[in-house]
C-alpha positions in Angstrom: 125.6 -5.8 -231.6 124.4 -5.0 -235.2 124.2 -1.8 -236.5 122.4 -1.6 -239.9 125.3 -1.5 -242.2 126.4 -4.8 -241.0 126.1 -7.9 -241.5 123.7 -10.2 -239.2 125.6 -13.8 -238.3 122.7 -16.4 -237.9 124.1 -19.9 -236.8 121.1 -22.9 -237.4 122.2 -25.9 -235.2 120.1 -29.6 -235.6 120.4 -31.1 -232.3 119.0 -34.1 -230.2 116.9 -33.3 -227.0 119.8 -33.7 -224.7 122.1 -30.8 -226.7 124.1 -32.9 -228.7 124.7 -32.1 -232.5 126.7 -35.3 -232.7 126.6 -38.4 -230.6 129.1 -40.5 -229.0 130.0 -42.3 -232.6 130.4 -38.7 -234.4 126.7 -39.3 -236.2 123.7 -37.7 -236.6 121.3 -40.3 -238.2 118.4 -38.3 -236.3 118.9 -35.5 -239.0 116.6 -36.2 -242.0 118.0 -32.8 -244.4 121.0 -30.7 -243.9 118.8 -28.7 -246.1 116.8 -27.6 -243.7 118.6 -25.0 -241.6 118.9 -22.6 -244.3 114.7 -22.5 -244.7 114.5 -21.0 -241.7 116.4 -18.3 -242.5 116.1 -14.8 -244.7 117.9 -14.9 -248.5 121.7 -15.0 -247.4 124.5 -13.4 -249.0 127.2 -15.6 -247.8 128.0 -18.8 -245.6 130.2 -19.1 -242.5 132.0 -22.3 -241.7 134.7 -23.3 -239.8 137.9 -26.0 -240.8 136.5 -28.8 -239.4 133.2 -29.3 -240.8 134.1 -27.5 -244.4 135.9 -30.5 -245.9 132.8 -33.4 -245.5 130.7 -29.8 -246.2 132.4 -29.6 -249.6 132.2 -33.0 -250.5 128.6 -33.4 -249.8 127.4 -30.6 -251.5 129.8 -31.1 -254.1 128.1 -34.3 -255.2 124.2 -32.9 -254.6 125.4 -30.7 -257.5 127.2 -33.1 -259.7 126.4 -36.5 -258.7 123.2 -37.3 -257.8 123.9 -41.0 -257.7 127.1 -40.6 -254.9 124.7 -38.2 -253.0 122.3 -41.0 -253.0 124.6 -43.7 -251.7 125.3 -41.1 -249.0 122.0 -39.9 -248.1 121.1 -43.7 -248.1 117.9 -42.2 -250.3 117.3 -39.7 -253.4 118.0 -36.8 -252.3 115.3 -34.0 -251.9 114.9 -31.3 -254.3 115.6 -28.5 -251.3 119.0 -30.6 -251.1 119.8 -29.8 -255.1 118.8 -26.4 -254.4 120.6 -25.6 -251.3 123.4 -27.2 -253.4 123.2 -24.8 -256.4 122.3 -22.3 -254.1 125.5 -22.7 -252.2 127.7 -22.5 -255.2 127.1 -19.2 -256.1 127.1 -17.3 -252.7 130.4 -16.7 -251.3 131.5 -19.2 -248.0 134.2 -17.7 -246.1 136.3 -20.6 -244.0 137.9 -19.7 -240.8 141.2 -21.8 -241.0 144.2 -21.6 -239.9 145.1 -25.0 -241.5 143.8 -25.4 -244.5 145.7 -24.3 -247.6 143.2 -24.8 -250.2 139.7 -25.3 -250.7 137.8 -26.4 -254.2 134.3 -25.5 -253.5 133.9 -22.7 -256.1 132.2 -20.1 -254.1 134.6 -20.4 -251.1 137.8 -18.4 -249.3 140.0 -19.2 -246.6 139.8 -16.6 -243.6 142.7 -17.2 -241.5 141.4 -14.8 -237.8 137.9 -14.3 -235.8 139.3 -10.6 -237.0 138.5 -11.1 -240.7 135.3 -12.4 -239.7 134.3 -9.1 -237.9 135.7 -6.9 -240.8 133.4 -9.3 -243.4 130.7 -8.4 -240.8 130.7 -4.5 -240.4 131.1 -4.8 -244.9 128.0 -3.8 -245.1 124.1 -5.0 -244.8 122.7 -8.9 -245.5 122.1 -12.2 -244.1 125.3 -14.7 -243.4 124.2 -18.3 -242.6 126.8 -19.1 -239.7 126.4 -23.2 -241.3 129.0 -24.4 -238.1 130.6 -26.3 -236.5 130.6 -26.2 -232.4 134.0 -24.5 -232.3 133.1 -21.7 -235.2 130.2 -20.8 -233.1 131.9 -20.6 -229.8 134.1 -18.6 -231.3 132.1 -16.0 -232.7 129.8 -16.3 -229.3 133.1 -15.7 -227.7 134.1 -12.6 -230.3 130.5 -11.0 -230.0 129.9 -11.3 -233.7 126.8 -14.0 -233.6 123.8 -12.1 -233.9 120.8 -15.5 -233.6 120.8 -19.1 -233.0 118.4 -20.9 -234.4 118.3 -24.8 -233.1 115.9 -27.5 -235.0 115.9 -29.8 -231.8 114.9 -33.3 -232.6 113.0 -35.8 -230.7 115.7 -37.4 -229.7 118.2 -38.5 -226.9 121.7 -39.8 -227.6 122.8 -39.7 -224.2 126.6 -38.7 -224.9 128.4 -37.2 -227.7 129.3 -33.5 -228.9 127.4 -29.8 -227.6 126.3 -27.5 -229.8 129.2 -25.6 -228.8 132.7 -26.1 -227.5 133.5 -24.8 -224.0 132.8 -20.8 -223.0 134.9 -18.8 -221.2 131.7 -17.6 -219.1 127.4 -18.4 -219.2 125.7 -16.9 -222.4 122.6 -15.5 -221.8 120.3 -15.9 -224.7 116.7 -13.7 -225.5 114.0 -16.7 -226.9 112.2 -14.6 -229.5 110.6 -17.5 -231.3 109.3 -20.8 -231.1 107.5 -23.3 -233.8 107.0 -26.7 -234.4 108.4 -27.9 -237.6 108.2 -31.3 -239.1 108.8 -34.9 -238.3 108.2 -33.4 -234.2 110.9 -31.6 -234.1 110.6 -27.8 -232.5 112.8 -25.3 -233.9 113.7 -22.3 -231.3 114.9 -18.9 -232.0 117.3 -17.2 -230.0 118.8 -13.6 -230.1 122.2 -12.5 -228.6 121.8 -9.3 -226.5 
């Protein structure tokens, strides 16, 4: 639970209809912004990611900020100017990786946390936001830990049929409070939940 000195962990999730945030091919063509988890949240201090999703994180961000025309190619379109802000944005708040793997990173806001541990100190360090960006085994870890305080899922229109959850497997049921529900665009409803 979060006391006011700490830190509040809010994970946004895009996912299809069915609960996948990947399908069976490891895409997620059904996602039109990464950009558009972090509108739906307060001004964060910091970003949360885990050692899977933090190297194709870097790179993509990497090239919203310094080249436009590779972000492009990637994007398949320009990209949007909440993507180039969420990109400048990103490079001057601090990203904490939970890794036990990785020996380096480049992105120039970013350190290497090596336990769930120094996760829960970075937490109780005082008040703000931190956007918990994923992926499905971060936030079952820090479900597992205690230490996610909201999830916030953008649920598209969508069903893939197979592919990856939104989270890896629990140890037991999470129950989850709804506090919040709104449509948002291209039919998509986003849904706010709080962790008791």
């Amino acid at each position: 639970m979060t006391t006011s000195a700490s830190k509040k962990l809010i994970a946004v999730l895009q996912m299809t209809l069915d609960g996948r945030s990947l399908d069976s091919d490891g895409r997620s063509d059904w996602v039109d912004s990464w950009a558009d988890g972090l509108e739906l949240l307060p001004p964060v201090d910091a970003f949360v990611l885990g050692a899977g999703m933090f190297p194709g994180y870097e790179g993509f961000w990497a090239a919203m900020l310094h080249d436009h025309a590779s972000a492009a190619e990637m994007l398949g379109r320009d990209p949007y100017p909440r993507e180039v802000e969420y990109a400048r944005l990103a490079s001057q708040t601090e990203h904490l990786v939970l890794s036990t793997t990785l020996t380096e990173v480049t992105w120039p806001s970013a350190r290497i946390v090596r336990s769930i541990d120094e996760i829960r100190a970075f937490k109780h360090d005082g008040p703000g936001t931190a956007y918990v960006v994923g992926g499905a085994t971060l936030v079952t870890s820090l479900l597992e830990a205690g230490l996610l305080d909201e999830l916030r899922l953008i649920v598209h229109p969508i069903l893939v049929g197979a592919g990856q959850g939104i989270t890896g497997v629990l140890s037991r049921p999470r129950r989850l409070k709804l506090v919040a529900t709104e449509p948002s665009a291209g039919e998509c409803v986003t849904l706010t939940y709080r962790l008791p």
